[in-house]
C-alpha positions as CSV (number, residue, x, y, z in Angstrom):
1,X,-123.2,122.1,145.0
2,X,-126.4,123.2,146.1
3,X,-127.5,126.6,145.9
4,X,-128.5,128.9,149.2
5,X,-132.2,128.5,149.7
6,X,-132.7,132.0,149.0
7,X,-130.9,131.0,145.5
8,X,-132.3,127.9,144.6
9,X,-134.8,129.2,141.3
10,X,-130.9,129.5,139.4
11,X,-130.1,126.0,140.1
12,X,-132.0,125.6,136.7
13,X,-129.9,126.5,134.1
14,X,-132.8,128.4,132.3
15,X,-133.9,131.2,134.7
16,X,-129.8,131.3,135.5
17,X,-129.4,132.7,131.6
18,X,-132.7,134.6,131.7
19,X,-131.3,136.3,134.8
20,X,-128.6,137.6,134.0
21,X,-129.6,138.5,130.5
22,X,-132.4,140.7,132.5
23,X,-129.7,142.0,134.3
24,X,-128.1,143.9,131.8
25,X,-131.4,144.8,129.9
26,X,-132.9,146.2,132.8
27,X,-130.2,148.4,133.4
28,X,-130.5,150.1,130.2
29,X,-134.6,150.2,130.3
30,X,-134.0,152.4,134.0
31,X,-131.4,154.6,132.2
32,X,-133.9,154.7,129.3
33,X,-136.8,155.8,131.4
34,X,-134.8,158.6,133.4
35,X,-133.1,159.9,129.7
36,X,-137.0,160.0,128.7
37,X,-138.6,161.8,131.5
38,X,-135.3,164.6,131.4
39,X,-135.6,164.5,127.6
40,X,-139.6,166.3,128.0
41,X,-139.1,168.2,130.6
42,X,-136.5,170.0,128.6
43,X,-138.2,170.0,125.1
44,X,-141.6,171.3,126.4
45,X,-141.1,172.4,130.2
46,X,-144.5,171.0,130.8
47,X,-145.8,168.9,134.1
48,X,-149.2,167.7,131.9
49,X,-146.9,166.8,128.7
50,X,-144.7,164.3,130.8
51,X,-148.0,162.9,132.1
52,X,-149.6,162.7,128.7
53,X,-145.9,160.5,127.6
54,X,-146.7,158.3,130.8
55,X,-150.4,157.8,129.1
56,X,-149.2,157.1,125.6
57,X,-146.9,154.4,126.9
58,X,-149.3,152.5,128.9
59,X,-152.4,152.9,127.3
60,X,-151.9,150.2,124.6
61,X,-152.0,148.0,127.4
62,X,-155.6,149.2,128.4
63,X,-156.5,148.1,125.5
64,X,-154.9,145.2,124.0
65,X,-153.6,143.1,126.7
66,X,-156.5,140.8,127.3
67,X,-155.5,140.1,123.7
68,X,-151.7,139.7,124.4
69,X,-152.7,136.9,127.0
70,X,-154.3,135.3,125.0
71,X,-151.5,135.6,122.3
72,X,-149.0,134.2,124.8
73,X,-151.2,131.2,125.3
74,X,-151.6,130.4,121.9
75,X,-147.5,130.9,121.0
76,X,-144.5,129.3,121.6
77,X,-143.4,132.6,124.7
78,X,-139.2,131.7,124.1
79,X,-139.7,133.0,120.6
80,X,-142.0,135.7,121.0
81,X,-139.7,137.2,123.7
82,X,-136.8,137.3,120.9
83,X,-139.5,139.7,118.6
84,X,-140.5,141.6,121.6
85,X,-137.1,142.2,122.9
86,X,-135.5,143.5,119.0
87,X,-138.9,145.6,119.2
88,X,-137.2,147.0,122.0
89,X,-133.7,147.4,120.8
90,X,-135.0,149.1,117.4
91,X,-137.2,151.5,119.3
92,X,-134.2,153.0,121.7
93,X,-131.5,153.1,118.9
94,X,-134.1,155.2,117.1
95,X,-134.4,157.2,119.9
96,X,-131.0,157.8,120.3
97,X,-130.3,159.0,116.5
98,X,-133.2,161.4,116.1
99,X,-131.5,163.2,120.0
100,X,-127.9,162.8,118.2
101,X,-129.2,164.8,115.4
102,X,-131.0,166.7,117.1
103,X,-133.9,166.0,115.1
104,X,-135.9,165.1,117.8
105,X,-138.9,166.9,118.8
106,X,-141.5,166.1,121.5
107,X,-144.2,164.4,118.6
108,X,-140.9,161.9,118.3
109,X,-141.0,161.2,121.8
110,X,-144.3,160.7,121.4
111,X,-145.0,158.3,119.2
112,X,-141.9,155.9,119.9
113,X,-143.5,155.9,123.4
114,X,-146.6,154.4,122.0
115,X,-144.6,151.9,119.9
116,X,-142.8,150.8,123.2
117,X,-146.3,150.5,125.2
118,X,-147.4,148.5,122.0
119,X,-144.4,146.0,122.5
120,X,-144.5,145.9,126.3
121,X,-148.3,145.2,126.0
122,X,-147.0,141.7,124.3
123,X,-143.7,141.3,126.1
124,X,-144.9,141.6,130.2
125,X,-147.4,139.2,130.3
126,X,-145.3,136.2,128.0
127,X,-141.8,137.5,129.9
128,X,-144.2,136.9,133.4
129,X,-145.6,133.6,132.1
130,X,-142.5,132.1,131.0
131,X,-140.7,132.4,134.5
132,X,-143.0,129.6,135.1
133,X,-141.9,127.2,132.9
134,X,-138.1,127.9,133.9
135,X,-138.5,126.5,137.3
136,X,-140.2,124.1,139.1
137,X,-143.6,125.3,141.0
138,X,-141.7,125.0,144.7
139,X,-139.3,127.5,143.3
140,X,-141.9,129.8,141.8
141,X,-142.3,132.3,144.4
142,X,-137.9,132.7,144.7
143,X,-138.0,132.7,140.9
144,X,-140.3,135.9,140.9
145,X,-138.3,137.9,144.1
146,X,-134.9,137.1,142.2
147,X,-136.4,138.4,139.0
148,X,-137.7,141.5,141.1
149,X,-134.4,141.8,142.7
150,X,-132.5,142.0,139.0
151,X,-135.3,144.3,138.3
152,X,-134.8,146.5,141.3
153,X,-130.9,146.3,141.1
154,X,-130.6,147.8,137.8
155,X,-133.4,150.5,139.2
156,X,-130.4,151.5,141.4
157,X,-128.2,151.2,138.8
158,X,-129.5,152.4,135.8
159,X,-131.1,155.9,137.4
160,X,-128.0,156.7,138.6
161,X,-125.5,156.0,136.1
162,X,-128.3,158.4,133.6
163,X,-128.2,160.5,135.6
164,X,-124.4,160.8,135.1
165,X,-124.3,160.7,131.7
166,X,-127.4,163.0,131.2
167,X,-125.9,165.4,133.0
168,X,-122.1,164.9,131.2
169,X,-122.7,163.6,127.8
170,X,-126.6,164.3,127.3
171,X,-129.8,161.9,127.0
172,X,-128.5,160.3,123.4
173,X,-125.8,158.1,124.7
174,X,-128.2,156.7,127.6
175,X,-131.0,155.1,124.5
176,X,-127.9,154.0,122.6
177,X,-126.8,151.7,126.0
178,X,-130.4,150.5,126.1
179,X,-130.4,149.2,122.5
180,X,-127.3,147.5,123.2
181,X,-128.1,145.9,126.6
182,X,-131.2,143.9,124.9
183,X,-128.4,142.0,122.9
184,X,-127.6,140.7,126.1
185,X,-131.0,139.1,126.5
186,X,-131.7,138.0,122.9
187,X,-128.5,136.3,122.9
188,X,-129.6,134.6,126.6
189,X,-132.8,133.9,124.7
190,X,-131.6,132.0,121.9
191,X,-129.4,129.6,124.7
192,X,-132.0,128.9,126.7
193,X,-133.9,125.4,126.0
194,X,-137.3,125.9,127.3
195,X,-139.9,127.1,124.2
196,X,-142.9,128.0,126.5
197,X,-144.5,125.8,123.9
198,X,-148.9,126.2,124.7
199,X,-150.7,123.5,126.1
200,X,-152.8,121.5,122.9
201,X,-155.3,124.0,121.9
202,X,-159.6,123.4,122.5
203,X,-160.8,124.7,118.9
204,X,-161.7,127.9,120.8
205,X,-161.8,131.4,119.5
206,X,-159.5,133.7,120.5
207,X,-162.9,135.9,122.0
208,X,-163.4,133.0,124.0
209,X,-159.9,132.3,125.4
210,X,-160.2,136.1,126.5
211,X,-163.9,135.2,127.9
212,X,-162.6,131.9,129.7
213,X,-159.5,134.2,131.1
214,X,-162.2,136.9,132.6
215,X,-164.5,134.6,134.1
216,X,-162.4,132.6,135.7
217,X,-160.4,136.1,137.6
218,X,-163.8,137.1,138.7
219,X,-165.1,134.3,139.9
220,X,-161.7,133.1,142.0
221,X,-161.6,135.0,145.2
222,X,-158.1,135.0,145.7
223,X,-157.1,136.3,142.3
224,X,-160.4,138.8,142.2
225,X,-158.9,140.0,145.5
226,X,-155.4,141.1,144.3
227,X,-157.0,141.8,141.7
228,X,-158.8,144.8,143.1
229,X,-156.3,145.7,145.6
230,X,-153.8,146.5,142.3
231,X,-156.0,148.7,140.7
232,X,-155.6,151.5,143.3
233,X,-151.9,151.4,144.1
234,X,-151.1,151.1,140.0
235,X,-153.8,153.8,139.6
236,X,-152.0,156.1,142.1
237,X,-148.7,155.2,143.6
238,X,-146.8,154.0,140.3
239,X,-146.4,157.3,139.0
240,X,-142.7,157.8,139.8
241,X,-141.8,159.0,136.2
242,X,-144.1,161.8,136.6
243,X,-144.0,162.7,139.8
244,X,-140.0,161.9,140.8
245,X,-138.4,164.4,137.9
246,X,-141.2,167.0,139.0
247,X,-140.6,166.7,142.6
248,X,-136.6,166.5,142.3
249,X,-136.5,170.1,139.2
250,X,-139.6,172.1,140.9
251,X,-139.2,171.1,144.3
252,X,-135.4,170.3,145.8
253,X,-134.6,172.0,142.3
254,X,-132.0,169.4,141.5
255,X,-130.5,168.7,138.6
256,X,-130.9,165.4,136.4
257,X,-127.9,163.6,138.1
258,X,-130.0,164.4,141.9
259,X,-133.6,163.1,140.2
260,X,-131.3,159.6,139.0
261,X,-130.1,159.5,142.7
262,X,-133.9,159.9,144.1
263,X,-134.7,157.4,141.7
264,X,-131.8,155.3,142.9
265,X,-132.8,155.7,146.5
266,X,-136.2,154.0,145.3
267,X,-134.6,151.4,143.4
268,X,-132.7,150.5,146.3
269,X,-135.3,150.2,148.6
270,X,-137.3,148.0,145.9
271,X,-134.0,145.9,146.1
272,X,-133.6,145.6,149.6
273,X,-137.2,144.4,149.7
274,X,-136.9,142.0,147.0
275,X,-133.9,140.4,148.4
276,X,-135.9,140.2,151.7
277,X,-138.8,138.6,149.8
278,X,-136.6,135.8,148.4
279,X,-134.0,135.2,151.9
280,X,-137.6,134.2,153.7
281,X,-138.0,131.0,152.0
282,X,-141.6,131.1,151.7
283,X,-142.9,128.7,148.8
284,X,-146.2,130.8,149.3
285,X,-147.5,134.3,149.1
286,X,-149.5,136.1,151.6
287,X,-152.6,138.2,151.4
288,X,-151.8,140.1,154.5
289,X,-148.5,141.0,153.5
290,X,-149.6,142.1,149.9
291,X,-152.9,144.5,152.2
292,X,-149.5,145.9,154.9
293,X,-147.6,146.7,151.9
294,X,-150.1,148.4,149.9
295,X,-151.2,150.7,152.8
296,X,-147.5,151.4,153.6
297,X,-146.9,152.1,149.8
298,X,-150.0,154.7,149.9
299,X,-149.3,156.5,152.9
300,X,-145.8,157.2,152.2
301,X,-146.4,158.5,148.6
302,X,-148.9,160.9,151.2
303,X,-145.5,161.4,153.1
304,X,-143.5,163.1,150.4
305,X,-146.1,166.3,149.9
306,X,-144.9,168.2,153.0
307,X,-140.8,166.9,152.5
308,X,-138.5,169.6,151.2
309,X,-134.5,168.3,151.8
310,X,-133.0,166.1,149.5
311,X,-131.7,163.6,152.4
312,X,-135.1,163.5,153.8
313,X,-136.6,162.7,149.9
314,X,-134.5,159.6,149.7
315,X,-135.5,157.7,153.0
316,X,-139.1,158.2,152.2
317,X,-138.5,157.3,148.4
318,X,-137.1,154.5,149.6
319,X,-139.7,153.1,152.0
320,X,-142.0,153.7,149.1
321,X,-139.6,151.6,146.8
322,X,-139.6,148.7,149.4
323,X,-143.4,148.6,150.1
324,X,-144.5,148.9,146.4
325,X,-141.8,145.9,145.4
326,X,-143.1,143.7,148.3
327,X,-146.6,144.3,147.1
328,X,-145.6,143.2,143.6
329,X,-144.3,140.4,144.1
330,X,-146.2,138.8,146.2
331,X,-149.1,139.9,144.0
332,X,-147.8,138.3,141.2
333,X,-146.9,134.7,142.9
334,X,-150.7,135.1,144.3
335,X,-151.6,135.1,140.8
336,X,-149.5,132.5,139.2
337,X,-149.8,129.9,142.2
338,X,-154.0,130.0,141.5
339,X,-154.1,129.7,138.1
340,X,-153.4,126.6,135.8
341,X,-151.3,126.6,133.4
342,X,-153.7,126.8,130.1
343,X,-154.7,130.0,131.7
344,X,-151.7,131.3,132.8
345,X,-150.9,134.1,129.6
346,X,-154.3,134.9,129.8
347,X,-154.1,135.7,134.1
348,X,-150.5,137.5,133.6
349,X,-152.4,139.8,131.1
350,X,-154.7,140.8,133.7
351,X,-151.8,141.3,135.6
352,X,-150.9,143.8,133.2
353,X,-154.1,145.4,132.8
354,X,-154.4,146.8,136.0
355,X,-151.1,146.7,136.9
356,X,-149.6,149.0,134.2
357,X,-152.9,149.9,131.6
358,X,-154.7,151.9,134.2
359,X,-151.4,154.3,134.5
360,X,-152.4,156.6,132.0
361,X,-155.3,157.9,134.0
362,X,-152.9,158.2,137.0
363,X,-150.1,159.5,135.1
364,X,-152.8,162.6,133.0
365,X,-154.9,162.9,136.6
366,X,-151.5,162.9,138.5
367,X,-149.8,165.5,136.2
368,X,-152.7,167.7,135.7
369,X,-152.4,168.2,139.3
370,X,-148.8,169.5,139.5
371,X,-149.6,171.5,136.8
372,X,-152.1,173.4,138.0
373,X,-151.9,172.9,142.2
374,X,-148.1,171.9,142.2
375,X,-145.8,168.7,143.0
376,X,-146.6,168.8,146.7
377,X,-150.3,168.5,145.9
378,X,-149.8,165.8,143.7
379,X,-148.0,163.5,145.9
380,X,-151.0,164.4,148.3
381,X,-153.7,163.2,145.8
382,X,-152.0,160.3,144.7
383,X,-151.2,158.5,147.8
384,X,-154.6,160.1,149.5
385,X,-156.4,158.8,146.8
386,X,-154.5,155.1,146.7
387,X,-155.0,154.7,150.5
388,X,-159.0,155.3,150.7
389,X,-159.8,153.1,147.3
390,X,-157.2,150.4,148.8
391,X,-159.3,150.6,152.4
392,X,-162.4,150.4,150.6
393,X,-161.0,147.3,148.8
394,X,-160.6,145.7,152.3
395,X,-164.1,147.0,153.7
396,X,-166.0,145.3,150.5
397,X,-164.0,142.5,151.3
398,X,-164.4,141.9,154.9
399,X,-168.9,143.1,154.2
400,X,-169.6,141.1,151.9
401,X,-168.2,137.6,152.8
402,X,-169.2,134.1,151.3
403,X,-171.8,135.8,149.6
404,X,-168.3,137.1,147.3
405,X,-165.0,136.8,148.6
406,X,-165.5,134.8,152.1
407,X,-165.0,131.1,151.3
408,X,-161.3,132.0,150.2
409,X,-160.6,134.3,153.1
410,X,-159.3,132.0,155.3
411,X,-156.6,130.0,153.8
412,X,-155.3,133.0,151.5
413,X,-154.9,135.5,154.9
């Protein structure tokens, strides 16, 4: 029987295992994430030390994720996904002993955040990559919003069962859960057929795979575009593990199981958005969605400075949530409908890049700034800041036409 339209990526068996493998993972990564950011806050009490974990996570992928792409192009991605994900497992059952112990101090915390930015550095762009070669190119675009609404569902789920348990049985038991949920995806890992296997390689260097990758971003419109218009909203809006725990302790002075539910409230809107996404039917993205929704994402991250009730906080997380998940995704099908399939590792690295390696500037900027002017101010500069790069984005764009970016305008708006 055939599958709703807004279902029709799981009619391959595949992404149907992936899926729900993902959906269990995820759920333990959100819980993860929430234990983590909790777990500072009461170790060191510190606004800039939470941002300087944020930084440590994500800078490995400033770094090395041109070389991941390239990496994922070269390997078979089904296998490399089983290494990344008992990475993964290993790093959150650590986690979980050294709090059981109560060994754990914040240079811990530390340095197994580094480790997991190492690991996702590898693990986004082949995880992005291999969607791709799980469903046919008609059901690329559903494929992506159902993998943003498993994403987004256990963002609802995940905060707010931590929160929970943070607050009943401590942070411990939420990284054991994690380590055990990515069972769940090694063992869909192992079932699935697909290898992801490269296409014959040129006799290239791995310098100029990383070269060939570059140039060809740049000099494609479309995917220079999006491209650009990434950079400020990762720079500045995805800062919710910072800012979020902040505004929920030192602002509605909640406790952890209210900063789980703000985060819920987020993750909901992100899945409401996601669902949207994949119910339209579109088999293409569109640029002036992806420019509405980063505007909308800016501005409301503005919007939260001058909120102070806890009712209030989650309607305006959630619009956030829902504007940030549309821009995502439609982002990423830009991406992986206008590049071939050689280059595809190399493009989802990029992705990456800018996407999450630029976060440690915005995480350190964004928690310097609650730490010395307060949450309020932070949210203020952030979405302030996101809003006039992404409109100068669009200025560039629109000034310097075929000379740059015109020739492509057309058909992508």
């Amino acid at each position: 029987m055939a599958l709703p339209l807004a279902l029709r990526a799981l009619e391959h068996r595949d992404f149907r295992l992936f899926w729900c493998g993902q959906l269990v993972s995820l759920i333990g990564t959100w819980m993860q994430s929430v234990g983590q950011s909790w777990l500072v806050l009461d170790l060191t009490n510190s606004p800039f030390r939470l941002g300087l974990l944020s930084t440590l996570q994500f800078l490995p992928m400033l770094f090395f994720a041109v070389v991941a792409g390239a990496i994922t192009d070269r390997l078979p991605r089904r296998r490399l996904l089983v290494g990344t994900q008992l990475a993964l497992l290993v790093q959150a059952f650590t986690l979980s002993a050294l709090v059981w112990t109560g060994l754990v101090r914040y240079w811990h915390v530390a340095v197994l955040a580094t480790l997991l930015g190492i690991v996702n550095t590898v693990d986004m762009p082949t995880r992005q990559s291999f969607i791709a070669e799980m469903v046919s190119r008609e059901s690329l675009l559903n494929a992506i919003a159902l993998n943003s609404a498993v994403f987004n569902a256990a963002r609802v789920v995940g905060p707010a069962v931590a929160g929970l348990l943070v607050a009943r049985y401590g942070v411990a038991l939420a990284f054991f859960l994690n380590g055990l949920s990515f069972v769940a995806v090694v063992g869909a890992l192992v079932m699935i057929k697909a290898e992801g296997t490269p296409r014959p390689r040129t006799g290239t260097t791995m310098a100029a795979d990383i070269q060939e990758g570059i140039v060809y971003a740049l000099s494609t419109p479309r995917v220079a575009l999006v491209l650009a218009l990434l950079l400020p909203v990762s720079l500045f809006v995805m800062n919710f593990n910072v800012l979020v725990p902040l505004f929920a302790r030192d602002v509605l002075h909640e406790q952890a199981h209210g900063f789980g539910l703000l985060m819920a409230a987020m993750g909901t809107g992100s899945l409401a958005a996601a669902v949207a996404v994949a119910v339209t039917g579109r088999s293409r993205p569109r640029m002036r969605v992806i420019l509405v929704a980063a505007v909308v994402a800016t501005l409301g991250t503005m919007a939260v400075a001058p909120v102070r009730r806890f009712p209030l906080a989650t309607v305006v997380l959630f619009v956030i949530g829902a504007a940030t998940i549309v821009f995502n995704t439609n982002a990423n099908s830009m991406l992986q409908m206008s590049v071939p399939d050689r280059l595809r590792g190399r493009m989802m690295s990029l992705y990456t890049l800018v996407f999450a390696g630029v976060t440690p500037f915005g995480s350190l900027l964004i928690g310097t700034v609650a730490e010395h002017l307060g949450v309020p101010a932070a949210f203020l500069t952030a979405g302030g800041a996101g809003f006039l790069l992404v409109i100068a984005v669009l200025v560039t764009w629109y000034l310097t036409g075929p000379h740059s970016l015109g020739h492509d305008r057309s058909p992508v708006l």
